[in-house]
C-alpha positions as CSV (number, residue, x, y, z in Angstrom):
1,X,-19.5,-26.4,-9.7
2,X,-16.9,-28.9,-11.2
3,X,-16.0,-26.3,-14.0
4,X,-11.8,-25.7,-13.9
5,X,-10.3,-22.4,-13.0
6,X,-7.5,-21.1,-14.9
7,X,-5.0,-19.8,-12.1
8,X,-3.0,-18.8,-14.5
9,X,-5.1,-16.1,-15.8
10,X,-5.6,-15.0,-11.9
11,X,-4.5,-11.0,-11.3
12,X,-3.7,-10.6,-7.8
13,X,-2.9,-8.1,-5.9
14,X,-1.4,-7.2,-2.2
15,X,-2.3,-4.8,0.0
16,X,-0.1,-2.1,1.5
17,X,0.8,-3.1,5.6
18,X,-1.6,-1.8,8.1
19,X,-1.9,-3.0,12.0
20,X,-3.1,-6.8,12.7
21,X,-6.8,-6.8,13.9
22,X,-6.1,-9.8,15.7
23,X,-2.6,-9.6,17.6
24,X,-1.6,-5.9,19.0
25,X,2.1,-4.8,18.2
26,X,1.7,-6.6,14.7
27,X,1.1,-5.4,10.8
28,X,-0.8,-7.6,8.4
29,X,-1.3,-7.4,4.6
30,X,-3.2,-9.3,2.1
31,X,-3.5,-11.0,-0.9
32,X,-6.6,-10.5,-3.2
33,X,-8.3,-11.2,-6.4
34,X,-11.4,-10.0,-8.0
35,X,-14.4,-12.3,-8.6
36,X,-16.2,-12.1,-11.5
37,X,-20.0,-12.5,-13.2
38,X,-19.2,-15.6,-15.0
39,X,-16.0,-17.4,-13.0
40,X,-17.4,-16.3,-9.5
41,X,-18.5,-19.4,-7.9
42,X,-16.0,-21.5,-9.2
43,X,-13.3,-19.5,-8.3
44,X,-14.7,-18.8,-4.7
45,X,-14.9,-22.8,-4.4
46,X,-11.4,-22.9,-5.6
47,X,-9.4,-20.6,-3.6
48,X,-11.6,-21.2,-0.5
49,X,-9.9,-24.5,-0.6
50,X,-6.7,-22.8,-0.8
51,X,-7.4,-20.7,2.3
52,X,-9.4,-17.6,0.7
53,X,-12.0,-15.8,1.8
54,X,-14.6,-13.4,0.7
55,X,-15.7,-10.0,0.7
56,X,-18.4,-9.1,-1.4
57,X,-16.4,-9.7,-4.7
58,X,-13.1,-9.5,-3.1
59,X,-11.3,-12.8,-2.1
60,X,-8.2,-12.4,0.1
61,X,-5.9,-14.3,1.8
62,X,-2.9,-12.9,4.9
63,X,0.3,-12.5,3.0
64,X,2.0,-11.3,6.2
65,X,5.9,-11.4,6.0
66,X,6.5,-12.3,9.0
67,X,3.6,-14.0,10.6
68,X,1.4,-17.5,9.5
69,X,-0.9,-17.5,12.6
70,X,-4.0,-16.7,10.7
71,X,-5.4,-20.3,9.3
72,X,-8.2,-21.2,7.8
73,X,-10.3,-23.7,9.5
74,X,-13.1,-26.1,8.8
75,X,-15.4,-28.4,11.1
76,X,-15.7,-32.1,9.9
77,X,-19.7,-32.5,10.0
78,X,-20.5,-35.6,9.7
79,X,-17.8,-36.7,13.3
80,X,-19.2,-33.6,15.2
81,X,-20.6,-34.3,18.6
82,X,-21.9,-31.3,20.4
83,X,-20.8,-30.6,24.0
84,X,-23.4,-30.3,26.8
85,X,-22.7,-26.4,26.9
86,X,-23.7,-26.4,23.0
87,X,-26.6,-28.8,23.9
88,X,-27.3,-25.9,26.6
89,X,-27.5,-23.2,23.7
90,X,-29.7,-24.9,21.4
91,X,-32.1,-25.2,24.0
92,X,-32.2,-21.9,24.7
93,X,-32.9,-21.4,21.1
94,X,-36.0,-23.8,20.7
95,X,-38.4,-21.4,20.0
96,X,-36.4,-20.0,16.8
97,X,-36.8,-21.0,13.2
98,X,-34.5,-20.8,10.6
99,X,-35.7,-19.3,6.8
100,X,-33.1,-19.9,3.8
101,X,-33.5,-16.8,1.4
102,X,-31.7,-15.5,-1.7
103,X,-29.3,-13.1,-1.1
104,X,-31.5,-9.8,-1.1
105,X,-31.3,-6.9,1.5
106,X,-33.8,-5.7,3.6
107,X,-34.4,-3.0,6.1
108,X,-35.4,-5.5,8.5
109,X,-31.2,-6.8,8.1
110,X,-30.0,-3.5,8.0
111,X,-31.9,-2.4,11.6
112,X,-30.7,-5.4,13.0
113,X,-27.0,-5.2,11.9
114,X,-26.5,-1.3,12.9
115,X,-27.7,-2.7,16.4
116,X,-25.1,-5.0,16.4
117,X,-22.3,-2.8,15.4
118,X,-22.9,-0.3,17.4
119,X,-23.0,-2.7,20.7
120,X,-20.1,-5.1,19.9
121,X,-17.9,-3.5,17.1
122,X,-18.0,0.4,18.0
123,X,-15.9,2.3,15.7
124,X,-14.8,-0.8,13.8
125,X,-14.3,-0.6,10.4
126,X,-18.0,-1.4,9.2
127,X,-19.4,0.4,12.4
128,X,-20.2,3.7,9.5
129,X,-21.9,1.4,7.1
130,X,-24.6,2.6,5.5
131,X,-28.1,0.8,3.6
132,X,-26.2,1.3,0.3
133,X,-23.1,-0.2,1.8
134,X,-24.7,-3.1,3.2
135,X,-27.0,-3.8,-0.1
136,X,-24.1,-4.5,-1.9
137,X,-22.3,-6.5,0.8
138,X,-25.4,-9.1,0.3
139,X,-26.3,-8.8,-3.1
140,X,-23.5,-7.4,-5.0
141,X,-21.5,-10.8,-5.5
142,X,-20.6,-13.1,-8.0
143,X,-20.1,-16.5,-5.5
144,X,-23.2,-18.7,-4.7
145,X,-24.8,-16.8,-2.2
146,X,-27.8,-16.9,0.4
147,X,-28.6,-15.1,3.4
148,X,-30.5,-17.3,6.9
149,X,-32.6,-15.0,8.9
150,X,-33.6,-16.6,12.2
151,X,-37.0,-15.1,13.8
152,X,-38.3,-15.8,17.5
153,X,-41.3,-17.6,17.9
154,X,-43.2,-13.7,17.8
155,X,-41.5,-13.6,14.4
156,X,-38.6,-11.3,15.2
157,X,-35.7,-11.0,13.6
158,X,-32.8,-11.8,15.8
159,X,-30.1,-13.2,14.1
160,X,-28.7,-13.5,10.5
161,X,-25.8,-14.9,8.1
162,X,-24.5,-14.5,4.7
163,X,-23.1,-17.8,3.8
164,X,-21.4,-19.2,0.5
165,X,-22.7,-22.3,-0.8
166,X,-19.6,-24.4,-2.0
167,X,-19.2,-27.9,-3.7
168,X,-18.4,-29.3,-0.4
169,X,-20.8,-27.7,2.2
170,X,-21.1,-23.8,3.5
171,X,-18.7,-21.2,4.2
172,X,-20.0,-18.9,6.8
173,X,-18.7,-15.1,5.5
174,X,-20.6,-13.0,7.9
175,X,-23.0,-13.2,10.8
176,X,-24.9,-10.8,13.3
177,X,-27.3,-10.5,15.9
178,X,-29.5,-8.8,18.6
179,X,-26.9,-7.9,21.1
180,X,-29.7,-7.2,23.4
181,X,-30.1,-11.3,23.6
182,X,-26.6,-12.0,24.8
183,X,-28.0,-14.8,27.0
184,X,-29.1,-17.2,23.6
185,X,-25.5,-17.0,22.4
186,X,-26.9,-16.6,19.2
187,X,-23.3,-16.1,17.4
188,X,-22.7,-20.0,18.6
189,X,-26.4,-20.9,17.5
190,X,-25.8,-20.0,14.7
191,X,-22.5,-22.2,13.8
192,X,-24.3,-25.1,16.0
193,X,-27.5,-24.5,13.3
194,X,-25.6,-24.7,10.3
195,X,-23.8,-27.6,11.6
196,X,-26.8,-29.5,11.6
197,X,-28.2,-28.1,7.9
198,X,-24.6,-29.5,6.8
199,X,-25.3,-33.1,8.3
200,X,-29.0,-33.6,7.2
201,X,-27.6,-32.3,4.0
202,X,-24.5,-35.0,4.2
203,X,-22.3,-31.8,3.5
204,X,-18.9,-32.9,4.9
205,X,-17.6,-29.3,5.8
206,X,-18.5,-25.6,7.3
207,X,-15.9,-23.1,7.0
208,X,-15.8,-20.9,9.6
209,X,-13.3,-18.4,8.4
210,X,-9.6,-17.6,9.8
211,X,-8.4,-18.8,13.9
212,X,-5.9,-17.2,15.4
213,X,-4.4,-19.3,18.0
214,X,-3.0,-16.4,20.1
215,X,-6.0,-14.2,19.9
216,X,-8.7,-14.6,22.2
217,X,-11.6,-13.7,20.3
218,X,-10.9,-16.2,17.8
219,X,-10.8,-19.2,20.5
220,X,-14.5,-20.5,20.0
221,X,-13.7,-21.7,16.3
222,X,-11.5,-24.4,18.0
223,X,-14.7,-25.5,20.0
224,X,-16.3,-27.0,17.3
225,X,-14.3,-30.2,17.5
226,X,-13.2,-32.4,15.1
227,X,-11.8,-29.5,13.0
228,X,-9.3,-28.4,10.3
229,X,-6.7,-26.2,9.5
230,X,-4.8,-25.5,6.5
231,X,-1.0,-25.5,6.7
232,X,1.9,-26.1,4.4
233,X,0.8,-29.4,4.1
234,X,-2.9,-29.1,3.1
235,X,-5.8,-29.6,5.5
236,X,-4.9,-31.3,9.2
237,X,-7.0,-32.0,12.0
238,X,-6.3,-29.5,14.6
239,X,-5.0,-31.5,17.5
240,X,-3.9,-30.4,21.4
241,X,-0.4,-29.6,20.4
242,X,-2.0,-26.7,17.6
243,X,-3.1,-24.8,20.2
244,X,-0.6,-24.8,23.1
């Protein structure tokens, strides 16, 4: 994975402006690039370093004109110390087991994730996504790739994630589960989980994707303390005064 990019080769693109999903009354676009077969991991290493993320073999960045609040942020591993309430939810979550697979789709995923849609993201922009769709979501890109199914202790399927294997840890890109088990917090099992893989691992970082300070939805990133965000001057540890 130590195999340089040439950013200079890189075509990107931007997309036209449509409305923020994060903050109401605002438009976002975004930057992208294609991945491809041979350059695919290294690049997705690269620019996920810079701030990129991905989408089956799209990575993107916001390129808003007027707005920086999206930043990417990353929880230091090895210094994490769960709270009591995240000590509460992996208790809850005993009886589950954790399966690394390559990144192939099944039925099984696909039942699970129309369940999920259809409860929490109702006429969202993936809430039409077909088998076909959602094949090529998981297996239909050219980054280091593996799905983690987690199964009950009857051996049911109630939780997954896609996640990118990088040079310095995991990059969480997508996760879902049964919304009928909204007691296990399974969405913050999940990131408490992978939080531990990374530490018996000694893998210093797990990118959890953009937080958006004034957005609500996004507040449980910042949780999983200490953390990172990228600004104009690289990667910072996300302090009181980032989120007042």
């Amino acid at each position: 994975m130590t195999r340089p990019v040439d950013t200079q080769k890189l075509q990107f693109y931007m997309t036209i402006p449509s409305p923020c999903p994060y903050l109401p009354g605002r438009m976002e676009r975004k930057i992208f690039a294609q991945l491809d077969p041979i350059t695919g991991p290294y690049l997705n290493n690269y620019l996920t370093h810079s701030g990129f993320r991905r989408s089956q073999n799209v990575l993107y960045r916001p390129a808003c004109e007027n707005c920086q609040s999206c930043r990417s942020l990353r929880v230091d591993t090895a210094r994490f110390k769960p709270t009591r309430s995240m000590k509460r939810t992996a208790s809850r979550n005993r009886d589950i087991t954790r399966t690394v697979a390559p990144a192939l789709a099944t039925q099984e995923q696909f039942d699970l994730l129309s369940r999920y849609l259809n409860s929490r993201h109702h006429g969202g922009g993936m809430s039409d996504m077909d088998y076909a769709r959602y094949e090529m979501m998981v297996e239909e890109c050219a980054a280091e790739t593996e799905i983690i199914e987690y199964r009950d202790a009857e051996e049911k399927l109630v939780a997954a994630v896609l996640i990118d294997v990088l040079m310095d840890g995991y990059s969480m890109v997508y996760s879902y589960f049964d919304p009928e088990q909204s007691d296990r917090s399974l969405g913050h099992y999940m990131i408490l989980d992978q939080i531990l893989r990374c530490q018996a691992e000694e893998q210093p970082w797990l990118y959890l994707g953009y937080w958006v300070k004034e957005s609500q939805k996004m507040d449980y990133k910042a949780r999983y303390r200490p953390c990172q965000i990228l600004g104009v001057y690289g990667w910072q540890e996300l302090g009181k005064e980032d989120e007042a």
